[in-house]
ROSE-775180 format. One record per residue (C-alpha): x, y, z. Coordinates in steps of 0.001 Angstrom, whole numbers, padded with zeros to 6 digits, m for minus. Layout:
% residues N
X	Y	Z .
...
***
This chain:
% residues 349
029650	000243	m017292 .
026753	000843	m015160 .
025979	004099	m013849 .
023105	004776	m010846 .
021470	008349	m011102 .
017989	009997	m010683 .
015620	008479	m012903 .
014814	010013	m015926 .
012056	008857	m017681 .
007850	009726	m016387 .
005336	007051	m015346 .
004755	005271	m018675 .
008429	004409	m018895 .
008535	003308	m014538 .
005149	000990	m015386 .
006205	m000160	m018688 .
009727	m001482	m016862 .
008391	m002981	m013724 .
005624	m004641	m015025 .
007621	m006195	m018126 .
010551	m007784	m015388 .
008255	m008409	m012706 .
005906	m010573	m015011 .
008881	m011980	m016985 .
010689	m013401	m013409 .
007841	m014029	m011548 .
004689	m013892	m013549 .
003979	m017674	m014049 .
004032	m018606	m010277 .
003219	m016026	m008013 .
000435	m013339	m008297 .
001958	m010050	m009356 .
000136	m006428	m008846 .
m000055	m004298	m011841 .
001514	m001034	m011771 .
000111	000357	m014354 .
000765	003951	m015257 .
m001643	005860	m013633 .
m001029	004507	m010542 .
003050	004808	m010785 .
001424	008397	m011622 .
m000166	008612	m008278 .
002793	006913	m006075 .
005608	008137	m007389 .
005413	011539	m010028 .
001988	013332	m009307 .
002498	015056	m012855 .
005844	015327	m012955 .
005456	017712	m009366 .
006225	014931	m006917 .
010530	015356	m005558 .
012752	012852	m007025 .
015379	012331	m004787 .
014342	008107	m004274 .
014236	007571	m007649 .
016741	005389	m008463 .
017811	004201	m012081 .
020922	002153	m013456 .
021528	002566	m016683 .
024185	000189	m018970 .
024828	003357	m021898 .
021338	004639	m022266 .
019722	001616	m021704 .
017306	000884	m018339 .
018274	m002033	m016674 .
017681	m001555	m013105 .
015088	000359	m010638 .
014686	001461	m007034 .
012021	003516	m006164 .
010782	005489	m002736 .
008292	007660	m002185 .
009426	011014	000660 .
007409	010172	003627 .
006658	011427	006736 .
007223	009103	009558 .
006236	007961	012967 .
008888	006603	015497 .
008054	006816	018688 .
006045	009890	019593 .
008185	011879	017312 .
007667	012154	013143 .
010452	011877	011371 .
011788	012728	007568 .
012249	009173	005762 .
010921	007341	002296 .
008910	004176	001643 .
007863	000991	m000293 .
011597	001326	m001683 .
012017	m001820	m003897 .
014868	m003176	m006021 .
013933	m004167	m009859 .
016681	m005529	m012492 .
016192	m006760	m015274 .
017504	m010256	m015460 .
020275	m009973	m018356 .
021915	m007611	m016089 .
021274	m009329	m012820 .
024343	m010785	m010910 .
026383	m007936	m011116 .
025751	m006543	m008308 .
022882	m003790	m009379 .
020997	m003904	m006554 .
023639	m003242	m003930 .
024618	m000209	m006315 .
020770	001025	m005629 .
020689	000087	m002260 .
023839	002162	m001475 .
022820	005299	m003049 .
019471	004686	m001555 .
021632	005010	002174 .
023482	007850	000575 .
020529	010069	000040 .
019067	009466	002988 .
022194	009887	004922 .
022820	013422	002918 .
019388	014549	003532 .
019290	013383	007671 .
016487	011459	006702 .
016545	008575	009509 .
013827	005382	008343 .
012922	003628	005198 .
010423	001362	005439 .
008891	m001314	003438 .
006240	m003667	003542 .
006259	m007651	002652 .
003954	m010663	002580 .
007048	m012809	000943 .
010137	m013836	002118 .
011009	m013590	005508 .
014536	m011757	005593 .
015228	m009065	003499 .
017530	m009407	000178 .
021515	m009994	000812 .
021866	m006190	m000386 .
019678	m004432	001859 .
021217	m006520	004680 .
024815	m005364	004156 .
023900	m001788	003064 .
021413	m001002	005744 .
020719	m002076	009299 .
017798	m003859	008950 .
014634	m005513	010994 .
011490	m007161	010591 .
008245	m006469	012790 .
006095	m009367	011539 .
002295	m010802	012178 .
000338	m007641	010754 .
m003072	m008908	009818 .
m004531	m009093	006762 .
m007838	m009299	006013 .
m010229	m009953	002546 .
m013396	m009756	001019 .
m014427	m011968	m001793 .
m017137	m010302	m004460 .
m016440	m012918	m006849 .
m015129	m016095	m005238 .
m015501	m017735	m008889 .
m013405	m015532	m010371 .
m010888	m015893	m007243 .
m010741	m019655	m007918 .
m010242	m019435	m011435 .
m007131	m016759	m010942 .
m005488	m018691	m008293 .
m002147	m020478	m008907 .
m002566	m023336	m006026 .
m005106	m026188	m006105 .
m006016	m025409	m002477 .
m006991	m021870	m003055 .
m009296	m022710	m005465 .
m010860	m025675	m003402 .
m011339	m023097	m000373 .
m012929	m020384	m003080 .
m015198	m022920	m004341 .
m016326	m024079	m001167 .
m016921	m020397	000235 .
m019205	m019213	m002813 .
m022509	m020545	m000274 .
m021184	m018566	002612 .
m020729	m015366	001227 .
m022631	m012440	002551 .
m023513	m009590	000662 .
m025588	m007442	002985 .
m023920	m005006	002217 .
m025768	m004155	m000958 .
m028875	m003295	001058 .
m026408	m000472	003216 .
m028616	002982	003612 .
m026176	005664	002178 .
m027663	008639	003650 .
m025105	011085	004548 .
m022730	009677	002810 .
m021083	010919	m000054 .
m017798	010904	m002369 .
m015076	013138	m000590 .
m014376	016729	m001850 .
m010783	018939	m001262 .
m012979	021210	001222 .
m013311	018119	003137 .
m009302	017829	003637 .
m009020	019504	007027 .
m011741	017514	008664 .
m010376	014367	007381 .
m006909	015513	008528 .
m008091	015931	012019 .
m009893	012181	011675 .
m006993	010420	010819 .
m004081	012283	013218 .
m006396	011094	015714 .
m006738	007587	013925 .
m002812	007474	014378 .
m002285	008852	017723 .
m001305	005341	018804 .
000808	004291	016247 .
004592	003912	017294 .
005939	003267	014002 .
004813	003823	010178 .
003540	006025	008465 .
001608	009302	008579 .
000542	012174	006632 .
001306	015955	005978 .
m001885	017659	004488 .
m000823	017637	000998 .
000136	013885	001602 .
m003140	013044	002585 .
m004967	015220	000111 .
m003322	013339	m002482 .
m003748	009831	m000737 .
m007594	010757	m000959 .
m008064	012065	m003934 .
m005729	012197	m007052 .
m007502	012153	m010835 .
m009279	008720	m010850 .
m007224	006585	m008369 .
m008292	006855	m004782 .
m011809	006650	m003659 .
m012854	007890	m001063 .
m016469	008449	000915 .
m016853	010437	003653 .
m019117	010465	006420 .
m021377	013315	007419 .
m023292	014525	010370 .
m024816	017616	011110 .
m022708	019609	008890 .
m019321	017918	009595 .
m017302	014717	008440 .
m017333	012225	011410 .
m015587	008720	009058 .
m013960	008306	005950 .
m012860	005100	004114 .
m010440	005559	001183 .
m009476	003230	m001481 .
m007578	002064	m004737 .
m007993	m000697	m006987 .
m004984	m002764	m008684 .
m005047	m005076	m011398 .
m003536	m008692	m010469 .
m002239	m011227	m012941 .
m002562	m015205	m011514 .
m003863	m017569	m013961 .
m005786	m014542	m015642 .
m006199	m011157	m014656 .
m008808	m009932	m012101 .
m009259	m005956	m010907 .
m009107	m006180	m006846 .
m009375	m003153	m004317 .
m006838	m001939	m001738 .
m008466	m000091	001577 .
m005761	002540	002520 .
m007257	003976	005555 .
m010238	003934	007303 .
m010953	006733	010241 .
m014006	008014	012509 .
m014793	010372	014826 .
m015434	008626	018674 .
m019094	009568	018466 .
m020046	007371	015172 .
m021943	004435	016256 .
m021014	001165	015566 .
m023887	000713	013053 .
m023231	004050	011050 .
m019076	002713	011184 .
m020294	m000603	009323 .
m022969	001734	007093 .
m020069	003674	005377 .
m017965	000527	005007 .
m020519	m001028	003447 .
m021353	002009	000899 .
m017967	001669	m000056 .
m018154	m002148	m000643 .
m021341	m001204	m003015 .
m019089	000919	m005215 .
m016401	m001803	m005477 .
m019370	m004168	m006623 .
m020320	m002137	m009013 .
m016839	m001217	m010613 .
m015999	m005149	m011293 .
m013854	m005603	m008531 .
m013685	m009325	m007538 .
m012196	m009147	m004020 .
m010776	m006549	m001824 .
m008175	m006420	000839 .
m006745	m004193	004050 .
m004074	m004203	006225 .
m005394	m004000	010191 .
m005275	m000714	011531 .
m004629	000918	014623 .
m008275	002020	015713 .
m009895	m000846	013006 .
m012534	m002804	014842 .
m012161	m006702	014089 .
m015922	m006763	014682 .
m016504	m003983	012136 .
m015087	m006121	009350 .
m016380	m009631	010610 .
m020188	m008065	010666 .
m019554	m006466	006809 .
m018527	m010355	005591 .
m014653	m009832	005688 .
m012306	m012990	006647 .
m008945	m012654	008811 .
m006108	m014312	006813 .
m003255	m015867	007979 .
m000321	m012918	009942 .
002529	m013074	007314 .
002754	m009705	006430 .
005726	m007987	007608 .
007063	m004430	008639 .
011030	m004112	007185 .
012578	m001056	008973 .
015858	m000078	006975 .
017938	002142	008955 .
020652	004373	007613 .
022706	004314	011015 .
023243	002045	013527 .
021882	004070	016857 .
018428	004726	015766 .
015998	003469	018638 .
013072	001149	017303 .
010038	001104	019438 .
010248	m002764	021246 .
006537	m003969	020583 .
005017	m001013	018008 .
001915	m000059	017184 .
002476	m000369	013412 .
000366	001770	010462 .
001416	001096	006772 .
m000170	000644	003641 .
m001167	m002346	001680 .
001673	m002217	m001066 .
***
């Protein structure tokens, strides 16, 4: 009999399960991230501290055989914030699948948000186009689609040699010539790694970085302190002028197994104050790229944001990829009012 409760094992156990079914049902076609553990760490139990209440287990016995997990977030809808979770995704382990695991998740999922008023879960995709047959008949679900995505190769050899597709490799052979890397020669005065006395300045950066977002996510302060700086995960360099921190750019990296394995890095957010220039904007960027060189990483990526300049990133050497990434709203009741056309701010995982 399978029974859903709050998971009960710590970070080791959540990586050591994800990454063994994800690789084992998917991990010789499609490029999977690595969760390892201290990044489940970082998501999902900051030391044991962070709250469990959307993290879901089902258990055959005492035996793990099925995952959902949420992280609490605070949300935008409209021009209100709201009390929701995200990134919730569905894992089972495929001796088990078929029996109707993930609906079991799904629904307790809706349960806890309906018993704690919570109103939004959402959940971002580059993959398939509709959500899976559970979440449909659980939840009330919709997709905002044609966020952009955008990338930066360090290493287009490596790229090529990790990709799965014949014409991914063809276009990061043929790009190796064009690459720019002028960011190496970026001037890095006044900038320097972030510090926790920096949090309230930072704070103020990026509620006014969101001001015109309609729907995704946003930050409490102990959010954000954590989304900029938790053990070794996040990076993040801040900006400062005469005394004060006027940008920020924060950001992980992930392992990714293709043909091979190759460490990439995920921007998270990026934020200035109105009187940076344009030329200090691209400076701190650009410092930031010079770390990623120098830790190994072969390519980085970032989701568009709300106050992003497309110019910014063009001028630093980073390409526009095709709009498939996709917003998925899951709604616990059917009345909740979804902004037509939003302005949309998520993360990049």
């Amino acid at each position: 009999m399978i029974e859903v409760r709050t998971f009960e094992g710590d970070a080791s156990e959540a990586s050591w399960f994800l990454n063994r079914v994800w690789q084992a049902t998917y991990g010789k076609t499609a490029p999977l991230p690595v969760w390892d553990k201290r990044l489940c760490d970082w998501r999902l139990f900051r030391n044991g501290q962070a709250p469990r209440d959307y993290l879901l287990a089902a258990y055959a016995g005492r035996q793990l055989v099925g995952t959902l997990f949420a992280e609490p977030a605070r949300l935008r809808l409209g021009r209100v914030e709201v009390d929701g979770s995200y990134g919730p995704r569905a894992t089972v382990t495929n001796s088990h699948r078929g029996q109707g695991i993930g609906a079991k998740l799904a629904q307790e999922l809706l349960r806890r948000h309906q018993d704690r008023a919570a109103q939004l879960a959402l959940g971002f995709t580059t993959a398939a186009p509709r959500p899976q047959g559970f979440w449909r008949r659980a939840w009330n679900t919709r997709l905002f689609g044609g966020l952009a995505l955008w990338m930066y190769a360090f290493d287009a050899r490596a790229l090529s040699r990790w990709s799965f597709t014949d014409s991914e490799r063809r276009l990061f052979s043929l790009a190796r010539p064009f690459l720019r890397h002028r960011f190496r020669d970026a001037d890095r005065e006044g900038i320097r790694l972030y510090q926790p006395t920096d949090l309230g300045r930072c704070m103020t950066l990026v509620h006014d970085m969101l001001r015109p977002v309609t729907l995704g996510y946003t930050y409490t302060a102990e959010q954000l302190a954590a989304q900029l700086q938790y053990r070794d995960v996040p990076r993040t360099f801040v900006l400062e002028q005469d005394g004060e921190v006027r940008g920020l750019v924060s950001s992980h990296s992930l392992l990714m197994t293709g043909m091979g394995e190759l460490t990439t890095e995920v921007v998270d957010l990026m934020a200035f104050d109105a009187s940076v220039s344009d030329e200090d904007r691209q400076r701190l960027l650009q410092v930031a790229m010079q770390d990623m060189e120098h830790r190994g990483v072969a390519c980085a990526g970032m989701l568009r944001g709300p106050a992003l300049s497309g110019c910014l990133l063009l001028r630093s050497g980073w390409v526009p990829l095709p709009r498939r990434a996709r917003l998925a709203c899951l709604m616990p009741t059917c009345d909740l009012d979804l902004p037509a056309a939003p302005c949309v701010f998520t993360h990049l995982r």
